[in-house]
ZADO-1210 file (C-alpha; in nm, 4 decimals, padded with zeros to 6 digits):
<atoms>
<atom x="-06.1254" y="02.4737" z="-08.6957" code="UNK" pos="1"/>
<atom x="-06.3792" y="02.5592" z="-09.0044" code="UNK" pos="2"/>
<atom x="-06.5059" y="02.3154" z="-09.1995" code="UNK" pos="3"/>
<atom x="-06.2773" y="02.4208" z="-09.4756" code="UNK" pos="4"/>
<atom x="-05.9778" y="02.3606" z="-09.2989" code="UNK" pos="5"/>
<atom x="-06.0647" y="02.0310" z="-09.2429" code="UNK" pos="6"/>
<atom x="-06.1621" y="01.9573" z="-09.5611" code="UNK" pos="7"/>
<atom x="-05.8205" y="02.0398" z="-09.6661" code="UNK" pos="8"/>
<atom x="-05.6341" y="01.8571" z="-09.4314" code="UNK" pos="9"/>
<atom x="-05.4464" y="01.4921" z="-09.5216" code="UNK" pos="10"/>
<atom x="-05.6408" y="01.1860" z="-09.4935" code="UNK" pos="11"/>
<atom x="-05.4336" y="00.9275" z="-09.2386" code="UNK" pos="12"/>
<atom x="-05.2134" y="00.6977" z="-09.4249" code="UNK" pos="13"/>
<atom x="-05.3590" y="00.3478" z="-09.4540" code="UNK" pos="14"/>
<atom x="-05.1486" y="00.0595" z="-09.3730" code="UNK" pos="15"/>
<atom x="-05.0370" y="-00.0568" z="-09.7111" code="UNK" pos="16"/>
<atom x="-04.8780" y="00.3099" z="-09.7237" code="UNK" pos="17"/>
<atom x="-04.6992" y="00.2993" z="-09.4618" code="UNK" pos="18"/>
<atom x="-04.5551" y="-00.0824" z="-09.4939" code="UNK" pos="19"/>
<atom x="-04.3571" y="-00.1945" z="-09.4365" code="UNK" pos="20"/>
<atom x="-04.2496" y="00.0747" z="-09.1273" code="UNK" pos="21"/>
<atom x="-03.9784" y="-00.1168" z="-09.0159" code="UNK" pos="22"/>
<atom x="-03.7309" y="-00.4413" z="-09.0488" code="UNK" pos="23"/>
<atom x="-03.9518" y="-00.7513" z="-09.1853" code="UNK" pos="24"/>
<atom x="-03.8115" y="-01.0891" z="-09.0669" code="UNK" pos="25"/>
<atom x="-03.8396" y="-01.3373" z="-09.3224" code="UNK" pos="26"/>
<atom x="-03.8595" y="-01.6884" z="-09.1336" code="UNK" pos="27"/>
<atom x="-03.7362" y="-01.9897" z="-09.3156" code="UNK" pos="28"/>
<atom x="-03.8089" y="-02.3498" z="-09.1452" code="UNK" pos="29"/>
<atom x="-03.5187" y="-02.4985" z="-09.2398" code="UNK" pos="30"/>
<atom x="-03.1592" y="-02.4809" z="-09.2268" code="UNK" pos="31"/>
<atom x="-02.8916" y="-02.2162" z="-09.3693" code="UNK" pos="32"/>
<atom x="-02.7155" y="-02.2906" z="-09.7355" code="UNK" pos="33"/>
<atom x="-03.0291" y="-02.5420" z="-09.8417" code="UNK" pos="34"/>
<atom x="-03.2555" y="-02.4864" z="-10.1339" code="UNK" pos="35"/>
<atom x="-03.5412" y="-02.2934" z="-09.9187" code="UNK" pos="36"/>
<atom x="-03.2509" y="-02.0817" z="-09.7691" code="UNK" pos="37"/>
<atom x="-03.0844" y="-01.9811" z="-10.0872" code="UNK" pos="38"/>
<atom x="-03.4780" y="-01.9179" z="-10.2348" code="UNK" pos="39"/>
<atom x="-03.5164" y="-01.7128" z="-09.9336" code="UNK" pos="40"/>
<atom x="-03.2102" y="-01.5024" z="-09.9351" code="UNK" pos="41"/>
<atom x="-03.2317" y="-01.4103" z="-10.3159" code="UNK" pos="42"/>
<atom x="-03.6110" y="-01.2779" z="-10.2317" code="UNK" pos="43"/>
<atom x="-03.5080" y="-01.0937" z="-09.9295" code="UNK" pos="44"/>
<atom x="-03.2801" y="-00.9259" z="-10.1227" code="UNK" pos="45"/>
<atom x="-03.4797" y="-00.7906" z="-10.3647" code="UNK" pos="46"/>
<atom x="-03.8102" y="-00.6974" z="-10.1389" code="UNK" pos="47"/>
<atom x="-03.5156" y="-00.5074" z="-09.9603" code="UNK" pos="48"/>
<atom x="-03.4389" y="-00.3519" z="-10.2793" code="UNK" pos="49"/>
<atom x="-03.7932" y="-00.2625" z="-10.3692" code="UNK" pos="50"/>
<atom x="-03.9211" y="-00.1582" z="-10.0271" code="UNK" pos="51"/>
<atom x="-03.5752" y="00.0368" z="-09.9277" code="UNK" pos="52"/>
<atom x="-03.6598" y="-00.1525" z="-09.5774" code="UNK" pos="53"/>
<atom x="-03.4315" y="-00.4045" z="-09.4827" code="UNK" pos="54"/>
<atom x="-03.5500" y="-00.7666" z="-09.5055" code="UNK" pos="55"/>
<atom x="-03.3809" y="-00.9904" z="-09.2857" code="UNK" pos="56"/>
<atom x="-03.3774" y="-01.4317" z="-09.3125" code="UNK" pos="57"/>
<atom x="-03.3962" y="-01.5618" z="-08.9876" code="UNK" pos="58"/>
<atom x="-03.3375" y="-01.9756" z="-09.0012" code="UNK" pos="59"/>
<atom x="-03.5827" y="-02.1529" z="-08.7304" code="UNK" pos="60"/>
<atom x="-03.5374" y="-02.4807" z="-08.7774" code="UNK" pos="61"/>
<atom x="-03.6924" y="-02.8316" z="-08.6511" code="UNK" pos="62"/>
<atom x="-03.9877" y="-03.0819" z="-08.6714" code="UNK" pos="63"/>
<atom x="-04.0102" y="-03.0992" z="-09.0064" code="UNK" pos="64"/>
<atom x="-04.0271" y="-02.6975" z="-09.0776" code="UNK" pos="65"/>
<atom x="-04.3175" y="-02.6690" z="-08.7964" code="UNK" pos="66"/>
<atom x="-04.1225" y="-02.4756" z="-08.5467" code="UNK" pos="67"/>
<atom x="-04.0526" y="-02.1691" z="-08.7828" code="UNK" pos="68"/>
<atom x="-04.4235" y="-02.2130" z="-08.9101" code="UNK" pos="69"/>
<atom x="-04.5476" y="-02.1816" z="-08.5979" code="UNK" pos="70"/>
<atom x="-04.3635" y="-01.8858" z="-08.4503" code="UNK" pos="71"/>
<atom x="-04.4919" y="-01.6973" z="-08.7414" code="UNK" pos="72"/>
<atom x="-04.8574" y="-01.8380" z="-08.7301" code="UNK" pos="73"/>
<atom x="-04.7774" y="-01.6375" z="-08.3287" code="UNK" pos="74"/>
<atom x="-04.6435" y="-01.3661" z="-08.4521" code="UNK" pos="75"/>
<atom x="-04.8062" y="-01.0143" z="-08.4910" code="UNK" pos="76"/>
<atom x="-05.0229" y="-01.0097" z="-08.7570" code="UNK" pos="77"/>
<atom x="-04.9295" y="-00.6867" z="-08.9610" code="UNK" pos="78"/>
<atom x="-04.6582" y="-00.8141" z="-09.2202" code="UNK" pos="79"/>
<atom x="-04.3370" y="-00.7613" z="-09.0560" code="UNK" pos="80"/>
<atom x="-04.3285" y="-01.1493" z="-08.9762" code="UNK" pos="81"/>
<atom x="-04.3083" y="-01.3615" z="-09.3058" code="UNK" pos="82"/>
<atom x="-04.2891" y="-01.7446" z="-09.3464" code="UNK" pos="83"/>
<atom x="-04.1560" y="-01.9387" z="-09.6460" code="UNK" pos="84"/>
<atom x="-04.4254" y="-02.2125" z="-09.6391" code="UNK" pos="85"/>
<atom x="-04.3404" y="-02.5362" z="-09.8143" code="UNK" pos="86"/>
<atom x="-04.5439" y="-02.8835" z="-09.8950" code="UNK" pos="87"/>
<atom x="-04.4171" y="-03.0470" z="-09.5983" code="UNK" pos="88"/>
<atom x="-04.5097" y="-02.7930" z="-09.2770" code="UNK" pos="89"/>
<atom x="-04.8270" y="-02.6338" z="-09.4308" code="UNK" pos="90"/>
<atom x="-04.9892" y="-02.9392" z="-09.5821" code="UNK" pos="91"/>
<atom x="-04.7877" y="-03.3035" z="-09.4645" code="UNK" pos="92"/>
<atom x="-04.7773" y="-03.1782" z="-09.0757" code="UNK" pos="93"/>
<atom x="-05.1243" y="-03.1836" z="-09.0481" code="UNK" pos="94"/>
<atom x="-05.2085" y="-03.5345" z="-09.0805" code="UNK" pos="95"/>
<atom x="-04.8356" y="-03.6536" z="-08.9640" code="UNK" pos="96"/>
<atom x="-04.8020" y="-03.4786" z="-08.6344" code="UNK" pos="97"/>
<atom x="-05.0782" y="-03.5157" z="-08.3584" code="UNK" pos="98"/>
<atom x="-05.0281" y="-03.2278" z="-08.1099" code="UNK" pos="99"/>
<atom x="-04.9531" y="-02.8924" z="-08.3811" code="UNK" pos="100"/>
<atom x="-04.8927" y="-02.5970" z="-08.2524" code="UNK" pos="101"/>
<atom x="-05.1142" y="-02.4129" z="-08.5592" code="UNK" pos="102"/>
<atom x="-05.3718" y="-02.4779" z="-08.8158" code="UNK" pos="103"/>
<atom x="-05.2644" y="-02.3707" z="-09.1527" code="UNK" pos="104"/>
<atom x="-05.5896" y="-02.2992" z="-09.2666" code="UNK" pos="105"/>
<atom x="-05.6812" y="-02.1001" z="-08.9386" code="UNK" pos="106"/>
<atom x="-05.3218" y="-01.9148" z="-08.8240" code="UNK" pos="107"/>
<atom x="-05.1840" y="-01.8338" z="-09.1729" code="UNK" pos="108"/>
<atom x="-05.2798" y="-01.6093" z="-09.4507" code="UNK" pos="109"/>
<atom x="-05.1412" y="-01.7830" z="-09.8286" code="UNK" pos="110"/>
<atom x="-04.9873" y="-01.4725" z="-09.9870" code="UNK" pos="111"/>
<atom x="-04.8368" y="-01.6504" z="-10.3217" code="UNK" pos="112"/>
<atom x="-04.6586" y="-01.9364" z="-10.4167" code="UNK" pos="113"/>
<atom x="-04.3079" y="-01.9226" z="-10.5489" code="UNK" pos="114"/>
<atom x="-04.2384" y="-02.2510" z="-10.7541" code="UNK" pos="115"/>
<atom x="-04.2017" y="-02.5984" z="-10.7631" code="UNK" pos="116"/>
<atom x="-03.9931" y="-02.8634" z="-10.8341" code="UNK" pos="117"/>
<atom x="-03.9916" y="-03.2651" z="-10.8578" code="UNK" pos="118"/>
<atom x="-03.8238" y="-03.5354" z="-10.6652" code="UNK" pos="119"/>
<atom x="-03.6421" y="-03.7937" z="-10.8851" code="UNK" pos="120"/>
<atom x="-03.5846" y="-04.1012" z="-10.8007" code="UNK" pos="121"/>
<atom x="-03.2326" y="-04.3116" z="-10.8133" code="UNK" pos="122"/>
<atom x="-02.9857" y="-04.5721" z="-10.7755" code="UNK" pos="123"/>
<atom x="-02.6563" y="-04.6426" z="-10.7681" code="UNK" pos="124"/>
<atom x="-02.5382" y="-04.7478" z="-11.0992" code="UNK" pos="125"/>
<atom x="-02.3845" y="-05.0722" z="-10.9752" code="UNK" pos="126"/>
<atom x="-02.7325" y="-05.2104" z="-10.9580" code="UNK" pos="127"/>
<atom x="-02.9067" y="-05.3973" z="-11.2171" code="UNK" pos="128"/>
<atom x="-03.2410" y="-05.2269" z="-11.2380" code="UNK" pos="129"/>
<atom x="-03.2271" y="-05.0033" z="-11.4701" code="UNK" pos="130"/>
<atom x="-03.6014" y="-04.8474" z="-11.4665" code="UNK" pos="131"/>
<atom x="-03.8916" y="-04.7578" z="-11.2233" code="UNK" pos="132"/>
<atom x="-04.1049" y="-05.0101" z="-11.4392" code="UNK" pos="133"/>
<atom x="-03.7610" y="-05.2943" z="-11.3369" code="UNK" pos="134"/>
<atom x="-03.7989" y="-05.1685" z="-11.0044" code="UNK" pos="135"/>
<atom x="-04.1936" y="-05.1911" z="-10.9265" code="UNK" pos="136"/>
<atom x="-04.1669" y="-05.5591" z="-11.1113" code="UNK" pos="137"/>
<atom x="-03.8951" y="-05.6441" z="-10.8554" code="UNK" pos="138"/>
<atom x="-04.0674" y="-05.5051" z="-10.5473" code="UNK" pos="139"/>
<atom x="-04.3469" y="-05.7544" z="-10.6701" code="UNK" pos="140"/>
<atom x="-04.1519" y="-06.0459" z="-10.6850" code="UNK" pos="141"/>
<atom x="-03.9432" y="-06.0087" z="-10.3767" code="UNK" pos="142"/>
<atom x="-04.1804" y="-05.8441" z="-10.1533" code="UNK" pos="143"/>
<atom x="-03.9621" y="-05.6357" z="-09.8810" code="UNK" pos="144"/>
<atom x="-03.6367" y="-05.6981" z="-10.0680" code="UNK" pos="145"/>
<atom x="-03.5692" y="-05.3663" z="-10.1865" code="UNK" pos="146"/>
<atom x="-03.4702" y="-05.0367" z="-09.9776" code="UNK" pos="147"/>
<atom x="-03.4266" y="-04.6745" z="-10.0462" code="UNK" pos="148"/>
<atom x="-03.2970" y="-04.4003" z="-09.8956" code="UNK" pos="149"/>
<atom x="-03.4787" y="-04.0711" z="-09.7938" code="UNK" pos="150"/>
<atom x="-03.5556" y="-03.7564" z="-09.5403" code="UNK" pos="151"/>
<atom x="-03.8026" y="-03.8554" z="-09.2297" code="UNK" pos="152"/>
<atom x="-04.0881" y="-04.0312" z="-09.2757" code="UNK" pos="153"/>
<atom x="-04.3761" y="-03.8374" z="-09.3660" code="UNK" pos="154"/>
<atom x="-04.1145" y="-03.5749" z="-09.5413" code="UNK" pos="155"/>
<atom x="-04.2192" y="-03.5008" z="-09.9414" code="UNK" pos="156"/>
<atom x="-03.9279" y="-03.7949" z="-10.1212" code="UNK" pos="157"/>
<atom x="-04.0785" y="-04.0631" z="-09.8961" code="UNK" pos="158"/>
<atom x="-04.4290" y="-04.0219" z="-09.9608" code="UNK" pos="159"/>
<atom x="-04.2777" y="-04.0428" z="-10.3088" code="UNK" pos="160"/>
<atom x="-04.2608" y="-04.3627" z="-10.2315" code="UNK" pos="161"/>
<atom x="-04.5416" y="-04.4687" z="-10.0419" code="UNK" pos="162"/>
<atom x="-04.7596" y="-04.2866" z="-10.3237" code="UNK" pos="163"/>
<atom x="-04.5771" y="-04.5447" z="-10.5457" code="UNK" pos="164"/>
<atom x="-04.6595" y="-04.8843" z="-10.3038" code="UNK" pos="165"/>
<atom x="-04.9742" y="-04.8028" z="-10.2697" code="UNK" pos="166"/>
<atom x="-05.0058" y="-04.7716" z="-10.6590" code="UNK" pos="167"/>
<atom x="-04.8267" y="-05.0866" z="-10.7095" code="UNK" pos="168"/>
<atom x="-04.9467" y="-05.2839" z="-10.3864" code="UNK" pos="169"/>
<atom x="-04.5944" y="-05.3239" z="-10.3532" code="UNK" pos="170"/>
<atom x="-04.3173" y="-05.3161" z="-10.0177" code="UNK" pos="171"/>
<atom x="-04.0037" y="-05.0937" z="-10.0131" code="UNK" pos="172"/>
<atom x="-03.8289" y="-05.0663" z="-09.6794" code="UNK" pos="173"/>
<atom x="-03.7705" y="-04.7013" z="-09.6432" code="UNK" pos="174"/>
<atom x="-03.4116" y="-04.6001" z="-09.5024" code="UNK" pos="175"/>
<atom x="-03.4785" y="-04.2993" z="-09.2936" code="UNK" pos="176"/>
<atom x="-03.2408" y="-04.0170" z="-09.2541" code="UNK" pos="177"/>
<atom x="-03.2607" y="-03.7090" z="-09.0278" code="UNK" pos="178"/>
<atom x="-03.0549" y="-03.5498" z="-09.2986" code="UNK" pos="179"/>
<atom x="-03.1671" y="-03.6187" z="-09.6428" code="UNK" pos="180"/>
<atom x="-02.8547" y="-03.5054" z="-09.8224" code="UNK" pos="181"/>
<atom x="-02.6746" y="-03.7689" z="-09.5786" code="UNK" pos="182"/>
<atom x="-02.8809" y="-04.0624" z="-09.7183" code="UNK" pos="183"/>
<atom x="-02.8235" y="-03.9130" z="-10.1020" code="UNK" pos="184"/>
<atom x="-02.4337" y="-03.9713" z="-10.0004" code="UNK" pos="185"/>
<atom x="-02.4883" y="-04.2555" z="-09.8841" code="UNK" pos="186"/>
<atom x="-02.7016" y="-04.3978" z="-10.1993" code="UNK" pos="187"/>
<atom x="-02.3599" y="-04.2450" z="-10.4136" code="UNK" pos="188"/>
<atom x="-02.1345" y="-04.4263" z="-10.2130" code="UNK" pos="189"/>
<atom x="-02.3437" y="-04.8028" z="-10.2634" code="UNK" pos="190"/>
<atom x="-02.4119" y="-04.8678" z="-09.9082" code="UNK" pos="191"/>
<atom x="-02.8008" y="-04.8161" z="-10.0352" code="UNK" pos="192"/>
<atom x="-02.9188" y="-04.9031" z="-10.3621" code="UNK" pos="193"/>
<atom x="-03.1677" y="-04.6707" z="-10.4548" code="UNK" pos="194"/>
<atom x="-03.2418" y="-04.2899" z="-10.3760" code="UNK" pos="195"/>
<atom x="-03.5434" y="-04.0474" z="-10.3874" code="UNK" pos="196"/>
<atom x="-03.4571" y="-03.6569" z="-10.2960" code="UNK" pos="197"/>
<atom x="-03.5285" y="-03.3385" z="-10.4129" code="UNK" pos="198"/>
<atom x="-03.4766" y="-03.2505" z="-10.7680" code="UNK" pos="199"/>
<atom x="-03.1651" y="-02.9799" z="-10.7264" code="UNK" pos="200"/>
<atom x="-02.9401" y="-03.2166" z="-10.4850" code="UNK" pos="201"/>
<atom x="-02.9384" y="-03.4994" z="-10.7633" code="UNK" pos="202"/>
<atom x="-02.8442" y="-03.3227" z="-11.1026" code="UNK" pos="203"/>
<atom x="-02.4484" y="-03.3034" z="-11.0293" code="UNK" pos="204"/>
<atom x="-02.4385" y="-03.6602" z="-10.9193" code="UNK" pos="205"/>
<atom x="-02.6587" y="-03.8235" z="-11.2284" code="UNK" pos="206"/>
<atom x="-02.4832" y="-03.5838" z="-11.4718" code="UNK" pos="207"/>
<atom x="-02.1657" y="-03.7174" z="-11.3435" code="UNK" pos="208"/>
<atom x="-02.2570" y="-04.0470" z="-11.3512" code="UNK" pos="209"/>
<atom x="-02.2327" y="-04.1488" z="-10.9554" code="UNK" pos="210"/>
<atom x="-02.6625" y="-04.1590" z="-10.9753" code="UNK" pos="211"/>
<atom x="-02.8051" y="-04.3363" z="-11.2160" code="UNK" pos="212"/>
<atom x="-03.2350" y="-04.1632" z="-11.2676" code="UNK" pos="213"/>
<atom x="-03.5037" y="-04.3796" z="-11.2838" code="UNK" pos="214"/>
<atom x="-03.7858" y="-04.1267" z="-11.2949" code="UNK" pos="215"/>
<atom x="-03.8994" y="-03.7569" z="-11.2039" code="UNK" pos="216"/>
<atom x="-04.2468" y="-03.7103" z="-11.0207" code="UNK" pos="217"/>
<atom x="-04.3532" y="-03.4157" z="-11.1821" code="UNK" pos="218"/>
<atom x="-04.6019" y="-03.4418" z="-11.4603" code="UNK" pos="219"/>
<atom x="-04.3942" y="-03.3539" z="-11.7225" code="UNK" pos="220"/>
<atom x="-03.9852" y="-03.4445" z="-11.7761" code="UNK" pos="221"/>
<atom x="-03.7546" y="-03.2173" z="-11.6304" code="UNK" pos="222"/>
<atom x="-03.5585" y="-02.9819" z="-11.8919" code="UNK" pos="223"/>
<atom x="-03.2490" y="-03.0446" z="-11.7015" code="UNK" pos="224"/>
<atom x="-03.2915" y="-03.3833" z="-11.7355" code="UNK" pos="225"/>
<atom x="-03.5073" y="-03.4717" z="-12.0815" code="UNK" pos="226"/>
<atom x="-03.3678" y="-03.8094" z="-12.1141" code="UNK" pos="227"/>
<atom x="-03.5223" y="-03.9268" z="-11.8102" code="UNK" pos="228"/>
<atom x="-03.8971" y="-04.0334" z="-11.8046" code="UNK" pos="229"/>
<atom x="-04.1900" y="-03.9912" z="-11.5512" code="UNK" pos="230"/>
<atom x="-04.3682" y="-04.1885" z="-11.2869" code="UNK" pos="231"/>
<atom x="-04.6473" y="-04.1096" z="-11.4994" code="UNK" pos="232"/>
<atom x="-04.4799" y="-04.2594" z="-11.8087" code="UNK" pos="233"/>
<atom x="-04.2915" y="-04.5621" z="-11.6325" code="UNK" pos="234"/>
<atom x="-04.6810" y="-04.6889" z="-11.5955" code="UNK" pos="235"/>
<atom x="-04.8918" y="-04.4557" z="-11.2914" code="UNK" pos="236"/>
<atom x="-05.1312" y="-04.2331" z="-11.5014" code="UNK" pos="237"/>
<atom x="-05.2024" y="-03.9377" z="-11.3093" code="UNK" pos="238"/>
<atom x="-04.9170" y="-03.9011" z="-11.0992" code="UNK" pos="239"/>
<atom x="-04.7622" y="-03.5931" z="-11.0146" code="UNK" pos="240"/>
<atom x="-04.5472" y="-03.5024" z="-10.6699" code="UNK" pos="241"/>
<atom x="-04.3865" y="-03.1853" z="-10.6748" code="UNK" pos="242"/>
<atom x="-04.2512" y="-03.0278" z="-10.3750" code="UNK" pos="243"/>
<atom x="-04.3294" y="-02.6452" z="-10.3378" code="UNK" pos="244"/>
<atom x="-04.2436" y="-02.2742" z="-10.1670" code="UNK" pos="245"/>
<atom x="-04.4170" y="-01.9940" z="-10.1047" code="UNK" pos="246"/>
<atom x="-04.4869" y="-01.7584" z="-09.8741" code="UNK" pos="247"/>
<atom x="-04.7250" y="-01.6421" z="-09.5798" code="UNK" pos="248"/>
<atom x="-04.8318" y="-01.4198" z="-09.3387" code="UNK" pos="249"/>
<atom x="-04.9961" y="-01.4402" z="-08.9932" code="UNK" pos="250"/>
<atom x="-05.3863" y="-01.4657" z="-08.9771" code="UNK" pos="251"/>
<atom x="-05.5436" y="-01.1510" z="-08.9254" code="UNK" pos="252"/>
<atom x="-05.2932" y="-00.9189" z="-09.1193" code="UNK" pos="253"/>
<atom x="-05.5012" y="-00.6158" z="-09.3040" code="UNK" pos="254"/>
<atom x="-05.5793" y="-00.7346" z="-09.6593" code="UNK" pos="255"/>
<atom x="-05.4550" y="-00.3962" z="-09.7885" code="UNK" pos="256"/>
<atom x="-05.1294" y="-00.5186" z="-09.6526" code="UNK" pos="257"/>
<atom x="-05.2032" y="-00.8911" z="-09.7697" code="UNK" pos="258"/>
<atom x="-05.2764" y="-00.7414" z="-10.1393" code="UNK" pos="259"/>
<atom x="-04.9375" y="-00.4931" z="-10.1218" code="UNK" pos="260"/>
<atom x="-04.7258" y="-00.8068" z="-10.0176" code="UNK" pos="261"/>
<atom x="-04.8657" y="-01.0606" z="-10.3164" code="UNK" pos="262"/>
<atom x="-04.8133" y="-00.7632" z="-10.5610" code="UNK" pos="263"/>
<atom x="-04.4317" y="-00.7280" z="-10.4420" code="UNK" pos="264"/>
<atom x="-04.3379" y="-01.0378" z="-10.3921" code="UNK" pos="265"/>
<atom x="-04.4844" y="-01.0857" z="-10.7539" code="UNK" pos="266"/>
<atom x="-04.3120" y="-00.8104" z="-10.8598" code="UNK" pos="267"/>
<atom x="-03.9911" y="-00.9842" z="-10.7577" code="UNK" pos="268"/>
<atom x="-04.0981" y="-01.2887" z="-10.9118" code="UNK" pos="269"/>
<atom x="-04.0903" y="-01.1812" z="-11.2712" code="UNK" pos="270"/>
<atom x="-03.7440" y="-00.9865" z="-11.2205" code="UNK" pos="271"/>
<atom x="-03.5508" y="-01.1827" z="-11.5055" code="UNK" pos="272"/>
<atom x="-03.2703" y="-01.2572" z="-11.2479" code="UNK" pos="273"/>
<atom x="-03.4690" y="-01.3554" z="-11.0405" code="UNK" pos="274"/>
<atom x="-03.6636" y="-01.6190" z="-11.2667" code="UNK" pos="275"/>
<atom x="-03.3178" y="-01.7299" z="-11.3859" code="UNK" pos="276"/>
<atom x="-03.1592" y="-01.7981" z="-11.0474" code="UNK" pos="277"/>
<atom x="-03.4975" y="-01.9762" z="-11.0086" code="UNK" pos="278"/>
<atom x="-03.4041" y="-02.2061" z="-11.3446" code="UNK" pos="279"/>
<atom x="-03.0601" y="-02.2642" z="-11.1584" code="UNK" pos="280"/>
<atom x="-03.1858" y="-02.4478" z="-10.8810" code="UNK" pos="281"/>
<atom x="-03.4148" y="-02.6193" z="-11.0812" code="UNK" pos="282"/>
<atom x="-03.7204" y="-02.4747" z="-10.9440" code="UNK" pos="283"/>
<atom x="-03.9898" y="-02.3953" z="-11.1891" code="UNK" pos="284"/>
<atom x="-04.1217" y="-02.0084" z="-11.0925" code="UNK" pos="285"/>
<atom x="-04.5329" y="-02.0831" z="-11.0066" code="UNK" pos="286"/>
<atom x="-04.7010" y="-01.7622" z="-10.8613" code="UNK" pos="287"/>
<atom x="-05.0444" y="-01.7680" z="-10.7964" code="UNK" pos="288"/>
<atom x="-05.3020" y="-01.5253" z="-10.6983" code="UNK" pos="289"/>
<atom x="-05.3502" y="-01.5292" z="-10.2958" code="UNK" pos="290"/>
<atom x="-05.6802" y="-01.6897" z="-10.3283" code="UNK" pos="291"/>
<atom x="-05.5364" y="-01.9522" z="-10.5729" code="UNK" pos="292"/>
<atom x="-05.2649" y="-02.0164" z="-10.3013" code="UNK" pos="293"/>
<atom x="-05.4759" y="-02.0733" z="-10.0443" code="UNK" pos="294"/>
<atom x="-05.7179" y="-02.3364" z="-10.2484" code="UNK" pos="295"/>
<atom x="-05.3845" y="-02.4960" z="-10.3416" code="UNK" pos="296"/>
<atom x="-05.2768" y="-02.5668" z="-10.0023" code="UNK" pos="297"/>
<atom x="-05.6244" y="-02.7177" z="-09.9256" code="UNK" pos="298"/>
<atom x="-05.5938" y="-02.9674" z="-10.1684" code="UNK" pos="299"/>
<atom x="-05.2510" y="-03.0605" z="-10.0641" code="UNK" pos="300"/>
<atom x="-05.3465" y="-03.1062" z="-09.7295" code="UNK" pos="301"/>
<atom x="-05.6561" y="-03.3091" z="-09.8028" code="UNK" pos="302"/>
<atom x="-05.4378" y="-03.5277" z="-10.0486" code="UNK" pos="303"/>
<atom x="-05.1557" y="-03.5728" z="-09.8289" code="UNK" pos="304"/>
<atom x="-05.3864" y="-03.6484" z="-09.5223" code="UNK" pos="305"/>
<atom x="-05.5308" y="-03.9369" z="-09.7402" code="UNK" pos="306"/>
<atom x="-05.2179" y="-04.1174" z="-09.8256" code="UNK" pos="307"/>
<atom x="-05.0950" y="-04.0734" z="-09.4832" code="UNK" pos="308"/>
<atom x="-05.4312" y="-04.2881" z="-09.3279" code="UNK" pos="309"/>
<atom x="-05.4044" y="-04.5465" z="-09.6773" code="UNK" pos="310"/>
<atom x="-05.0250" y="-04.6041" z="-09.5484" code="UNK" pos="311"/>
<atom x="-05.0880" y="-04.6523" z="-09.2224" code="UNK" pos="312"/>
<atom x="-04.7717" y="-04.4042" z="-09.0978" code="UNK" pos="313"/>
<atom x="-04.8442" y="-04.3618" z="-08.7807" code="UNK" pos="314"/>
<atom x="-04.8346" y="-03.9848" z="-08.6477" code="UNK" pos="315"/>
<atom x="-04.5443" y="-03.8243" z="-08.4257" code="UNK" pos="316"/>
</atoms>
């Protein structure tokens, strides 16, 4: 063939051209119908939509989101294999678990962050104190007398908590439940006096007045909720818990690919129905560049690991 002709033929397409070639399995670590899930379905949906490849949620659950994490951190690394990664198995599991079967800093690729939302915490309105300021001056004066309801220990609501005791060199005895919403019912019902979940599960109930709010975590007051103050304001300067999605790759995926996911998924992002679906589970929209995400979850891991050694919990 003459130089000419090659000259003239088609240069190979690169891998961001030709993804994604096939189905891409979007792996969520936790259970179907839950706030990850529904975040997870209403993205697949529209990457599905955008790529014209199908995009497909796949629920993996257990230990605390790591076995989903960790069949993706296995997977092939060229973008057909997606996790949603979240606060508690890409920056709590380090510290809490001793054997993992990953390193998020090592095995996963941060491609953006999706949003964030608080926890709030609660009581049952039968019960006299009526503030986190009440409760912390309580805890103090009856060391070990007061309990609360939450996920496993180690899970985002509980250190909640524990970031509060060790604030307030105070004692809560933390009610542990393998299913967080269980506990929430069980805080609504009065068999526990006080609460601290996820944002989105406690709206209904405190609107409705079965839940009576003592504070959000975030930094700033919820706009679901105005009336109710921070941790910050109820008298911790500085404090600011917010649990978190987003999503990665596998280690070792081509950046080209890396880049064309973060501009998609981005893409999706600012879709207005998308960032109002986003408002209706009261999860504020929080993308991030990929080499802001990965900084991000750095931090978070180094925090977390801190206040799991100042606690003492011991590791699984």
């Amino acid at each position: 063939m003459c130089p000419a002709v090659l000259l003239a033929q088609p240069a190979s397409p690169g891998p961001a051209q030709v993804f994604p070639a096939r189905l891409v399995r979007y792996i969520v670590p936790f259970g179907a119908g839950a706030s990850p899930d529904i975040v997870a379905r209403l993205m697949a949906d529209r990457l599905t939509r955008l790529w014209g490849q199908q995009v497909i949620v796949e629920n993996r659950v257990g230990a605390a989101g790591v076995l989903g994490t960790a069949f993706v951190a296995k997977s092939p690394p060229d973008g057909h294999t997606l996790v949603q990664c979240n606060v508690a198995s890409s920056a709590i599991a380090m510290s809490l678990f001793a054997k993992m079967p990953y390193d998020q800093v090592r095995d996963l690729a941060p491609l953006t962050r999706i949003g964030m939302m608080p926890n709030i915490i609660t009581s049952h309105p039968s019960v006299p104190i009526r503030s986190l300021k009440a409760f912390v001056d309580y805890a103090r004066a009856h060391p070990g007398k007061l309990s609360y309801s939450a996920g496993l220990p180690g899970v985002s609501p509980h250190l909640t908590m524990v970031l509060i005791e060790l604030a307030a060199k105070i004692k809560v005895e933390h009610i542990p439940y393998k299913i967080a919403a269980q506990g929430l019912t069980d805080t609504i019902g009065g068999q526990i006096p006080f609460n601290v979940s996820n944002f989105p599960a406690t709206v209904s109930p405190i609107q409705n007045g079965r839940l009576r709010a003592l504070a959000v975590t975030s930094a700033n007051r919820a706009s679901q909720l105005p009336d109710v103050p921070t941790v910050q304001e109820s008298g911790f300067p500085g404090y600011d818990v917010q649990s978190w999605y987003g999503m990665c790759a596998p280690a070792g995926t081509p950046v080209v690919v890396l880049d064309k996911l973060h501009a998609d998924i981005n893409t999706v992002l600012r879709m207005p129905d998308v960032q109002q679906r986003l408002n209706e589970l009261m999860i504020g929209g929080a993308p991030t560049s990929r080499e802001e995400f990965d900084q991000f979850i750095r931090a978070e891991i180094t925090r977390w690991a801190q206040v799991i050694k100042s606690a003492g919990i011991p590791q699984q």
